[in-house]
N, C-alpha and C positions, 0 to 999 in steps of 0.2 A: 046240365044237371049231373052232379057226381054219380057213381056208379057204383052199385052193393059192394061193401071192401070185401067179403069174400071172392067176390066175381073178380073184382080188380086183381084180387092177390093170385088169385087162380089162373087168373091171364097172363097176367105179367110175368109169375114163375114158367109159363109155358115157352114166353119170350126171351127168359135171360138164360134156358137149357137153348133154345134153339141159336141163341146166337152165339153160346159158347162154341156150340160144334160146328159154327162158319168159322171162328176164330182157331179152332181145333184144327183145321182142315185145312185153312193157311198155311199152319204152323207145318204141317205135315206136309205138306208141296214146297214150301220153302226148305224143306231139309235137304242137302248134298249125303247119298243121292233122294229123291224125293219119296216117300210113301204113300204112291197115287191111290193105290185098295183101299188103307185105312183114311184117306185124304176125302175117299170116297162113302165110305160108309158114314162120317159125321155129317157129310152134303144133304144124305139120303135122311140122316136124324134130324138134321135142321130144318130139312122141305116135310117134314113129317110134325115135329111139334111148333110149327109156324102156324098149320090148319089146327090143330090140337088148340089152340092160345084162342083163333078165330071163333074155333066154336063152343068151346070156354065160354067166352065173351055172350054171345047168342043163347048161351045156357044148352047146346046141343048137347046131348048123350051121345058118346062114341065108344067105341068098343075097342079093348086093344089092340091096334093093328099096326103092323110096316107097310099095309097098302097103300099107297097113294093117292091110287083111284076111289077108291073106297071111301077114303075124308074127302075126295075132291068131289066127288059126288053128293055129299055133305052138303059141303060149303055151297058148292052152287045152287040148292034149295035156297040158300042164303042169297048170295048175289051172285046174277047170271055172268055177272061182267069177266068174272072169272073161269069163265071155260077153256078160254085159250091155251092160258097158263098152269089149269090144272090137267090139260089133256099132254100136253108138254111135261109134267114133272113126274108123270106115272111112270114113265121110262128110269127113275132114281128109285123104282123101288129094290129092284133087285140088289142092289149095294148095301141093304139091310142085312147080306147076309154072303152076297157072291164074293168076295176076296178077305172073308174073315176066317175060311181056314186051309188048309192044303186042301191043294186039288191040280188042277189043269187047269186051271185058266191063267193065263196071262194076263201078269198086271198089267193093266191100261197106261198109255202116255201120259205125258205129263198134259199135252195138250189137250186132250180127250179128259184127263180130268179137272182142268181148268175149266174149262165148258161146261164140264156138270156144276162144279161149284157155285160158275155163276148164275146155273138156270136154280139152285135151290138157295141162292142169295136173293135171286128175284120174288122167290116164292115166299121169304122173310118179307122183305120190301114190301109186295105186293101188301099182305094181310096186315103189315103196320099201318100201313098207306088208309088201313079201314076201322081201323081202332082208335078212341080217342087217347089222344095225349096224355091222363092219366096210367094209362095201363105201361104204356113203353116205357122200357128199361133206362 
């Protein structure tokens, strides 16, 4: 049974932001030399409007936020399957905001932010993996 085209359209745009900033954050690790900060903050916006798309879909209200844990605790009122993974992606939140402007911190490796990429490709994954085939991009 098809799904309210609001809700679809609602979802679906949550999915084709989140997976630009996978494709963003590639682009940006692939560059000589690589820009692991910024590589990182699109990680951190991908595993953010990925839950965003999910509960979209579910019709949840959510409030603006870069928290992680905050949607992930959401979504798991939704489905518990997902604790794992959302207790794992809270650690991506700080890149909403830690290497987007001067300061002291050192940019992270390339391999350190290869690893978060993929845990907030997973967190894409994951929530497609739960959405009907109408909404994905």
């Amino acid at each position: 049974m098809p799904g309210d085209p609001e809700r679809v359209a609602e979802t679906q745009s949550w999915l084709v932001k989140a997976l630009a900033d996978l494709r963003a954050a590639e682009c940006l690790l692939a560059l000589q030399p690589p820009l692991t900060g910024l590589a990182l903050f699109h990680a951190q916006q991908a595993a953010e409007k990925a839950p965003k798309a999910f509960l979209s879909w579910h019709d949840v209200p959510f409030r603006k936020t870069h928290d992680l844990s905050v949607l992930g605790q959401q979504c798991l009122a939704i489905d518990r399957t997902l604790e794992g993974l959302c207790q794992r992606a809270a650690q991506l939140t700080v890149f909403a905001w830690l290497f987007r402007y001067p300061g002291e911190m050192e940019e992270p490796s390339l391999e350190e932010a290869r690893g978060d990429l993929a845990l907030a490709r997973e967190v894409y994954e994951a929530v497609l993996a739960r959405l009907p085939e109408e909404v994905r991009p």
